[in-house]
C-alpha positions in Angstrom: 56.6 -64.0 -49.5 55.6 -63.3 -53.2 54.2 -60.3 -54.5 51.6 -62.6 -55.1 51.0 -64.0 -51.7 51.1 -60.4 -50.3 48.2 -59.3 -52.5 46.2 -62.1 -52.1 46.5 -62.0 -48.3 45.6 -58.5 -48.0 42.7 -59.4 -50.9 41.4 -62.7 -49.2 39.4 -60.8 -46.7 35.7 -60.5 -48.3 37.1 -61.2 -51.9 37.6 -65.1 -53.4 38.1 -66.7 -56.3 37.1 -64.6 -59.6 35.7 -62.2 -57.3 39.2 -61.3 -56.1 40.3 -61.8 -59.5 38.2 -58.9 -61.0 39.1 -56.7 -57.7 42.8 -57.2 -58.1 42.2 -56.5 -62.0 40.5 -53.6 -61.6 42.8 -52.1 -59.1 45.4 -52.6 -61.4 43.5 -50.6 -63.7 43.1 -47.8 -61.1 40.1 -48.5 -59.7 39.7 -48.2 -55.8 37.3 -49.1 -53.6 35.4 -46.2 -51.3 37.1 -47.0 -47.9 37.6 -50.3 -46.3 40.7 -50.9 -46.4 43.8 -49.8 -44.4 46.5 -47.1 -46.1 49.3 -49.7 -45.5 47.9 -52.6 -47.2 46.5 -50.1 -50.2 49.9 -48.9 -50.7 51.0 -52.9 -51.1 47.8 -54.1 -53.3 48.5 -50.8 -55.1 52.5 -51.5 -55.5 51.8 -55.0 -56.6 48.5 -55.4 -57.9 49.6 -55.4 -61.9 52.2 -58.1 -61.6 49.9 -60.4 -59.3 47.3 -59.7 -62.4 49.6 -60.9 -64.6 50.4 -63.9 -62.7 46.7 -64.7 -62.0 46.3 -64.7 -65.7 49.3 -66.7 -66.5 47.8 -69.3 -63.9 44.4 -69.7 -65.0 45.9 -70.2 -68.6 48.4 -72.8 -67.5 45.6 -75.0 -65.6 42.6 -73.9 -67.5 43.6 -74.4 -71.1 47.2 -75.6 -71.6 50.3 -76.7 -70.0 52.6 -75.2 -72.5 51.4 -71.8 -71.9 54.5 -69.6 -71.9 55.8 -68.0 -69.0 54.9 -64.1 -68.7 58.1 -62.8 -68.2 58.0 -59.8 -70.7 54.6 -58.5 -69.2 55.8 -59.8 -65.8 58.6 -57.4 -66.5 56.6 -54.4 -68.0 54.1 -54.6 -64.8 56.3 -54.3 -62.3 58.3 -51.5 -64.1 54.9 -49.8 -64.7 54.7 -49.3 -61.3 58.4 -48.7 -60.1 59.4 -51.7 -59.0 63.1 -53.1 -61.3 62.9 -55.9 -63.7 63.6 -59.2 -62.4 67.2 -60.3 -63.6 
């Protein structure tokens, strides 16, 4: 499962679609919710919240306004980093 898929899953419930765009984005900006949700699935959207945001960016780009649209793997990179995780190789 991608760090992706694991934030989304534990996102899905009660957020979809931009709405769990802007959750996930604002998490990654430090911003959490008042309750709600369990410890162990806060620690996971928390771990992997930035490089999902970057991914959901990257995604929207590619469909929404061009198929060239480079790959992230620099800020892919500096996300995961950010929050402990290593670089990919």
């Amino acid at each position: 499962m991608s760090r992706t898929e694991r934030v989304t899953g534990h996102t899905d419930i009660g957020h979809r679609g931009q709405e769990r765009d802007v959750f996930i984005r604002a998490w990654a900006d430090g911003v959490r919710p008042e309750g709600g949700i369990p410890r162990a699935a806060a620690d996971i959207i928390t771990r992997h919240a930035r490089p999902t945001a970057v991914m959901d960016d990257f995604v929207r780009r590619l469909s929404e306004e061009s198929r060239l649209t480079a790959y992230p793997d620099e800020a892919l990179n500096a996300a995961a980093q950010a929050v402990g995780m290593p670089a990919s190789r």
